[in-house]
C-alpha positions in Angstrom: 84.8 163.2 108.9 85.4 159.7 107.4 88.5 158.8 105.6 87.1 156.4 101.8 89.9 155.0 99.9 92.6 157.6 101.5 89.9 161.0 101.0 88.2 162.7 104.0 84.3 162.5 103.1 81.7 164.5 105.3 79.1 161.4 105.7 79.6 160.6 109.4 75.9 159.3 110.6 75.4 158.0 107.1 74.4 154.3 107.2 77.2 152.6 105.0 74.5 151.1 102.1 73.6 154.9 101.9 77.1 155.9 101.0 77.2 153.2 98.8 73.9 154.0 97.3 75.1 157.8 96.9 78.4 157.1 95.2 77.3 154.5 92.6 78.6 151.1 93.8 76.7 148.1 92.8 77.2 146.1 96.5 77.1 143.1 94.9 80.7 143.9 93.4 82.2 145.6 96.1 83.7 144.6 99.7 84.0 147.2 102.0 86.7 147.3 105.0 85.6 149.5 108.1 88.4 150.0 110.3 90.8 147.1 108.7 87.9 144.8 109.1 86.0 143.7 106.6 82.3 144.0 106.8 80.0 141.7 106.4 77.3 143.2 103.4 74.4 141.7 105.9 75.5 144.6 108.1 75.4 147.8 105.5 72.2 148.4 106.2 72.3 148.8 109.8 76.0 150.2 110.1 76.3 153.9 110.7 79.8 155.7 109.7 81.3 157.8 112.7 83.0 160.6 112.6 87.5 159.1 112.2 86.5 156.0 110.6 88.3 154.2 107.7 87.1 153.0 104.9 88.2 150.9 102.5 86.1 149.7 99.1 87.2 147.5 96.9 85.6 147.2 93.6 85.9 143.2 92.4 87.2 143.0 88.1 86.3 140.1 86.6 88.6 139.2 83.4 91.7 136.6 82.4 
């Protein structure tokens, strides 16, 4: 299980650009922390989410 923005989500051995994919973000408006880290988006494609990671994505709003 993998804990997304505070809700336990059965997508362990998902690649993270799959999940994204899956639940409708647009990457290029998103920044996603794995673990309080935040990951590069060169490495979505080739990171896979293990089963008690934390994930964090935050959506960027443009306005003002």
């Amino acid at each position: 299980m993998v804990r997304i923005n505070g809700n336990d989500v059965h997508c362990d051995g998902k690649k993270v650009i799959d999940y994204i994919n899956e639940a409708g973000y647009d990457k290029t408006k998103i920044a996603i922390e794995l673990n309080e880290d935040i990951l590069p988006k060169a490495e979505y494609e080739t990171t896979v989410l293990k089963d008690g990671d934390v994930v964090e994505v935050v959506s960027f709003v443009g306005g003002g």
